[in-house]
C-alpha positions in Angstrom: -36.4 -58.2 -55.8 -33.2 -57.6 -54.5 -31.2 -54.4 -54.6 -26.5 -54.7 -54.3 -24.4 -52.6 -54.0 -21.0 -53.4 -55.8 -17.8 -52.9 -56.2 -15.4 -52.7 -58.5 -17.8 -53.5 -61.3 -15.5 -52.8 -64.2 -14.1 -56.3 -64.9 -14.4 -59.7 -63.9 -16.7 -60.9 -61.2 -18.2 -57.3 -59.8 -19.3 -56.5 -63.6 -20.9 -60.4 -64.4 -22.5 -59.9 -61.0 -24.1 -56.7 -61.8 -25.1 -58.1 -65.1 -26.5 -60.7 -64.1 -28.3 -59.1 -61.0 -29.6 -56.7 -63.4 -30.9 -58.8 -66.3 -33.0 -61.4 -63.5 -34.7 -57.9 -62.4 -32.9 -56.7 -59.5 -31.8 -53.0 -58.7 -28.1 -52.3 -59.1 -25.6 -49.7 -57.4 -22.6 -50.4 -59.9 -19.2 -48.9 -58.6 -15.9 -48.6 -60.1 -13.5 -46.0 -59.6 -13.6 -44.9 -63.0 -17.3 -44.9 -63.3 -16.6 -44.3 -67.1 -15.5 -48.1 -67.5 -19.2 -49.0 -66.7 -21.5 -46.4 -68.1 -22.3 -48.7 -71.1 -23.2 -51.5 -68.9 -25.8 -50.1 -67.2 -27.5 -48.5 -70.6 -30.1 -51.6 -71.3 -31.3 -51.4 -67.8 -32.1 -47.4 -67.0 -34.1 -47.4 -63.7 -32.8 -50.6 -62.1 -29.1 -49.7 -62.1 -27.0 -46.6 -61.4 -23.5 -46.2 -62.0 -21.1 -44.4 -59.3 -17.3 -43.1 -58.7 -16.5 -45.2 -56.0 -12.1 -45.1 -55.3 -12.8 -47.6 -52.2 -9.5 -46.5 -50.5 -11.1 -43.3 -50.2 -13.8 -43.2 -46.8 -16.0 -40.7 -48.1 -16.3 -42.0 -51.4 -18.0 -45.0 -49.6 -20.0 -42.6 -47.6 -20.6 -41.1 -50.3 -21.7 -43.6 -52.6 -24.1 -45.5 -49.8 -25.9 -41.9 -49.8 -26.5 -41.8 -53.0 -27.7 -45.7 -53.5 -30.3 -44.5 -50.2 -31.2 -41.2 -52.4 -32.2 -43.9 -55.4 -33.4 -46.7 -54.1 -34.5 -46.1 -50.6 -31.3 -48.5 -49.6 -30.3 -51.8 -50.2 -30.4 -55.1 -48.9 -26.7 -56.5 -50.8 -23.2 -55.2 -50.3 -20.3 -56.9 -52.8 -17.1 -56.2 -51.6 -15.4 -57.2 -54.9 -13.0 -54.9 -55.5 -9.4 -55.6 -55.5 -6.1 -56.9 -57.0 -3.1 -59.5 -56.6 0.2 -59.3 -55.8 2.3 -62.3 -57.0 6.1 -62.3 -55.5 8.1 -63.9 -52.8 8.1 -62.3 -49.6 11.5 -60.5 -49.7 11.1 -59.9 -53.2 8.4 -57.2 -52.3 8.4 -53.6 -51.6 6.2 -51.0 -49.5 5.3 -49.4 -52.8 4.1 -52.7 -54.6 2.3 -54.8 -51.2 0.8 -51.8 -49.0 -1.5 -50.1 -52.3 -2.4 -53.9 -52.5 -3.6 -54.1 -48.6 -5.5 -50.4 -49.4 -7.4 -51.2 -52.2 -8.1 -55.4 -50.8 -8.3 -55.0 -46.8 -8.8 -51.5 -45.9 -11.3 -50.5 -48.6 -13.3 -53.3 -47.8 -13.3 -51.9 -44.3 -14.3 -48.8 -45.5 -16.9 -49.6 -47.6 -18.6 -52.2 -44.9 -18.7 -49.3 -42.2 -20.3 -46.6 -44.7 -22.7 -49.7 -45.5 -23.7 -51.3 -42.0 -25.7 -48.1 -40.6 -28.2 -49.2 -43.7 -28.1 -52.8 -43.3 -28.8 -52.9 -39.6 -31.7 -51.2 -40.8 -33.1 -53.5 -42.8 -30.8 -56.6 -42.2 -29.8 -58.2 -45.8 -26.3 -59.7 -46.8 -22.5 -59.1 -47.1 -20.5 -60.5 -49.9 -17.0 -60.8 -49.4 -14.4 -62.1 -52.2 -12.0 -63.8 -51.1 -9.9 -66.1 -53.1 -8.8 -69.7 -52.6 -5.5 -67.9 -51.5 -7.6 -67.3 -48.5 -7.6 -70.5 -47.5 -3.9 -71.8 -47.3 -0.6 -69.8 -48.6 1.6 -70.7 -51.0 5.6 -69.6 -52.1 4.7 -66.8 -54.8 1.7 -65.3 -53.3 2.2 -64.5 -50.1 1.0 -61.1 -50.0 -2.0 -61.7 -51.9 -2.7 -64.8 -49.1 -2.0 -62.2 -46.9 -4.4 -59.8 -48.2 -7.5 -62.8 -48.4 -6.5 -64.2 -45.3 -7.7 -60.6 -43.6 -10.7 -60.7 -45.4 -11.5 -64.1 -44.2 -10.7 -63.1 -40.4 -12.8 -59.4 -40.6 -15.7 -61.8 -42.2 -15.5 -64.2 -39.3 -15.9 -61.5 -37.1 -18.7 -59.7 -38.5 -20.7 -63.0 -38.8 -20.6 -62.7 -35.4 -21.5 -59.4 -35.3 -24.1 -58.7 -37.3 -26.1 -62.0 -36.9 -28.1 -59.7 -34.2 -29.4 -57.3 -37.1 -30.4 -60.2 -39.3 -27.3 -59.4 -41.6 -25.4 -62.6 -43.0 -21.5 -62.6 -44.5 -21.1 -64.6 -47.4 -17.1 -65.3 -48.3 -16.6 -66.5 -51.7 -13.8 -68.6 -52.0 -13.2 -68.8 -55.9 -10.6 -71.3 -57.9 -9.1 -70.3 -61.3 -12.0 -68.9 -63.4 -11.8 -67.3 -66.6 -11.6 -63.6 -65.7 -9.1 -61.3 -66.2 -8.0 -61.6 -62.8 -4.7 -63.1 -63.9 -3.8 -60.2 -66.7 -4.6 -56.5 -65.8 -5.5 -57.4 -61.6 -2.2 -59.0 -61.0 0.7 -56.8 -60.2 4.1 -59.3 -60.3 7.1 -57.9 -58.0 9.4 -56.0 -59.9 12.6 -57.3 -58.4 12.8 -60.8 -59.7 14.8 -62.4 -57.6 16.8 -66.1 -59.2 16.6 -67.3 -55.6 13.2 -67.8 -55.4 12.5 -68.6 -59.5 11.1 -72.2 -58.0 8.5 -70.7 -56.6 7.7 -67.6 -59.3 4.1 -67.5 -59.7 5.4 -65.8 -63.4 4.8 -69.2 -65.4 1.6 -69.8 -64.0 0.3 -66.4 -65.1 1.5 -66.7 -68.4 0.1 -69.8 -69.2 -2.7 -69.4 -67.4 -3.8 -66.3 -68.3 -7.2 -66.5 -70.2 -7.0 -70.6 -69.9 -8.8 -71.3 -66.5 -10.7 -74.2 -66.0 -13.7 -72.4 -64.7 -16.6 -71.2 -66.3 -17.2 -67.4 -64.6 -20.7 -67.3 -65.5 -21.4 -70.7 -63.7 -19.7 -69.1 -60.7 -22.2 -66.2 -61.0 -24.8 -68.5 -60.9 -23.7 -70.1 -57.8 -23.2 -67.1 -56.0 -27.0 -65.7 -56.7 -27.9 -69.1 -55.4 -26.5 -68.6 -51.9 -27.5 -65.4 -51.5 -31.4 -66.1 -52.2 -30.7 -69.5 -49.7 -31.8 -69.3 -46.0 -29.2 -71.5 -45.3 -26.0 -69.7 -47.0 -22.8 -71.1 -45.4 -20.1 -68.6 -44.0 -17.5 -70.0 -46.4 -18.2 -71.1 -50.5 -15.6 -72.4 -51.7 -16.5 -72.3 -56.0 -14.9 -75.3 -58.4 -13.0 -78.2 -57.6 -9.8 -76.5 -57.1 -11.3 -74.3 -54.4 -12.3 -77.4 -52.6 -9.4 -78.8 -53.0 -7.0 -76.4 -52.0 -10.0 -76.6 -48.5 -9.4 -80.4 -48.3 -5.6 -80.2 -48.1 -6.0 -77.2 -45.3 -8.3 -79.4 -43.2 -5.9 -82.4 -43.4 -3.0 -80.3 -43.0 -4.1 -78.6 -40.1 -5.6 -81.8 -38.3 -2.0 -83.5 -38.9 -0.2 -80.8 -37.0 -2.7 -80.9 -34.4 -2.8 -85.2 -33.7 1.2 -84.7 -34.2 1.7 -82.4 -31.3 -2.0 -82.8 -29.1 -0.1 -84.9 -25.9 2.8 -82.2 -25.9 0.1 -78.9 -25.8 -1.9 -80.5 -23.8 0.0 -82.3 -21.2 2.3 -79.1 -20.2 1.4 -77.4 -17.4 1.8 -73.5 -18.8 -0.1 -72.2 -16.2 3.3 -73.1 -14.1 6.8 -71.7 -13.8 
């Protein structure tokens, strides 16, 4: 048995996770920051999840919350940093009100909420969840903040891989595709000055037809996830559906053809000279 800690349980991933967790007989810390929005959930399973207030923009919220989840269950052994929301907008169609909440609620709460958690996980050792997004694995016009946003989350994972492979702690990043959550309606914010400049590259279509029509199958996701946290040989990255992978595969070629293109050049010159 296997006791998480979770984020942004409300909607979407966090809350199919808990579920899930919950109904296969694991112990749950369900978090949200209206902890109102998940009461219900946790009815059928009194004793093996709690419910918290967890803002996780706010530090002592986390603190807070990891407290109580040590108060309950004597700790746990899974943190899912899940919670989070996109931004969809060209770069200079963006403002400071719209992109930095977005960086507070997807970068620096995850920060947050990973400090207030490590001092129990090197404890014990256990696993770190990240969600990322396949936006976290290459940019694209429209979504640059949001890439922005997963692109940090893949970089702080990297680095506590590193880290916390001492203390027996693993980092998991989830790399979804398009799955049928509500991830495109109420957890996507578009920029509010639309800009005709960049309408080739408006991720507005996209969400509107998309919306509630993804290819993927959440629940299967869920499934995978569970799987590679039970593994002993979890990867760092897990990309989930075939877009995921695909969005991966035209990285890694992209990546490789800009370095064969230029290798002779970077190599050959002498920078250590004037």
């Amino acid at each position: 048995m296997k006791t998480w800690l979770i984020t942004g349980c409300s909607s979407g991933f966090g809350q199919r996770l808990a579920l899930a967790a919950a109904q296969r007989g694991d112990r749950v810390i369900a978090t949200a920051r209206n902890v109102k929005t998940i009461e219900e959930m946790a009815e059928p399973f009194r004793g093996r999840m709690i419910t918290l207030p967890l803002d996780v923009t706010d530090a002592a919220a986390a603190k807070a919350a990891v407290a109580r989840a040590v108060e309950t269950f004597g700790g746990f052994d899974v943190l899912v940093n899940n919670a989070g929301y996109g931004l969809f907008g060209a770069i200079e169609e963006g403002t400071p009100e719209e992109y930095r909440p977005m960086f507070e609620v997807n970068v620096f709460g995850l920060i947050e909420t990973t400090r207030a958690a490590l001092p129990v996980l090197r404890r014990s050792g256990g696993t770190i969840v990240n969600m990322s997004s396949g936006a976290g694995i290459a940019g694209g016009g429209g979504g640059g903040y949001y890439n922005a946003a997963k692109f940090a989350v893949e970089g702080i994972s990297e680095a506590l891989a590193g880290e916390l492979e001492p203390f027996g702690i693993r980092v998991l990043i989830v790399e979804p595709g398009p799955f049928r959550t509500d991830f495109l309606g109420r957890s996507i914010t578009m920029a509010a000055n639309e800009m005709p400049e960049y309408a080739a590259s408006s991720r507005k279509p996209y969400r509107e037809t998309n919306n509630g029509n993804q290819a993927g199958d959440p629940d299967k996701a869920i499934a995978v996830i569970l799987q590679a946290v039970d593994a002993d040989d979890a990867p760092l990255h897990l990309p989930l559906g075939p877009i995921a992978h695909a969005i991966a595969e035209r990285k890694l070629a992209a990546f490789r053809s800009d370095i064969d293109a230029w290798r002779d050049i970077t190599i050959a010159t002498d920078f250590d000279q004037p």
